[in-house]
C-alpha positions in Angstrom: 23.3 1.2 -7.0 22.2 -0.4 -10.2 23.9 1.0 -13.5 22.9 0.3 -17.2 26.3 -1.0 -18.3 27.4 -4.6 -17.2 30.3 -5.3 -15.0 33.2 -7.7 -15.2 35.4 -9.0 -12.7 39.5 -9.1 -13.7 42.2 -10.9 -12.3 45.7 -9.4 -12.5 49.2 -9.9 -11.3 50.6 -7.5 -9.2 53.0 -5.8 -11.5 50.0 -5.4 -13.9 48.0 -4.0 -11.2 51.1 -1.8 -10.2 51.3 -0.7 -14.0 47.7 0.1 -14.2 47.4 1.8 -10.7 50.2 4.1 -12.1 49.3 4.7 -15.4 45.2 5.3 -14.5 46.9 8.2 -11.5 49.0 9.9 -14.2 45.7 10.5 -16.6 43.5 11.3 -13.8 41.5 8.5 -14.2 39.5 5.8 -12.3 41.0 1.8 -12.4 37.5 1.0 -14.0 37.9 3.7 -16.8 41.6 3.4 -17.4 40.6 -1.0 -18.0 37.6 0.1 -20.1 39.9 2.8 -22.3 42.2 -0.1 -22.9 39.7 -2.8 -24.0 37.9 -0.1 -26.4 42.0 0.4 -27.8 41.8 -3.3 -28.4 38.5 -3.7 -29.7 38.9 -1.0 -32.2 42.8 -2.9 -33.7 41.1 -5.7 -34.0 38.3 -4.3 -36.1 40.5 -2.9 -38.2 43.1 -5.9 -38.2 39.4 -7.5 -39.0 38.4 -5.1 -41.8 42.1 -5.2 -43.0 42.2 -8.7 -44.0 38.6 -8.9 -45.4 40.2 -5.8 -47.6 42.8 -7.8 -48.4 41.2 -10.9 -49.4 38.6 -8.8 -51.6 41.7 -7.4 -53.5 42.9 -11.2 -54.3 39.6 -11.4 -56.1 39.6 -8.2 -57.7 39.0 -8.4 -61.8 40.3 -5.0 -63.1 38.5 -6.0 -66.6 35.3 -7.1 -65.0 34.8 -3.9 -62.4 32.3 -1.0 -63.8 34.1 2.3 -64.4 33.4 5.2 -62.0 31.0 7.2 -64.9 29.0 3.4 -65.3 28.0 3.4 -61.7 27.0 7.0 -61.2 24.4 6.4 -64.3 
């Protein structure tokens, strides 16, 4: 049966496998959509681990005296 979203093979060990089996039972869920529910956890802390540090290096260059004021950039 052909499906619109692309499929990936994993590998695991067998206490992962175990650990996953378990934990996908326990939420009622498929192997396939407890894996995908985990990868979209990671994706989304590494955009914001992402985000985090681009916030962080834009506050290193931040001038205080050279910003426009909140009224200035409403004009």
């Amino acid at each position: 049966m052909p499906t619109k979203n692309p499929r990936v093979m994993v590998v695991l060990e067998p206490t992962l496998h175990d650990w996953l089996k378990k934990n996908s039972e326990s939420l009622g869920l498929s192997l396939s959509q407890a894996i995908r529910d985990i990868v979209r956890d990671a994706y989304r802390e590494h955009e914001d681990a992402h985000w985090a540090a681009e916030g962080e290096k834009r506050l290193e260059s931040f001038n205080r005296k050279k910003a426009s004021s909140h009224e200035a950039a409403w004009k």
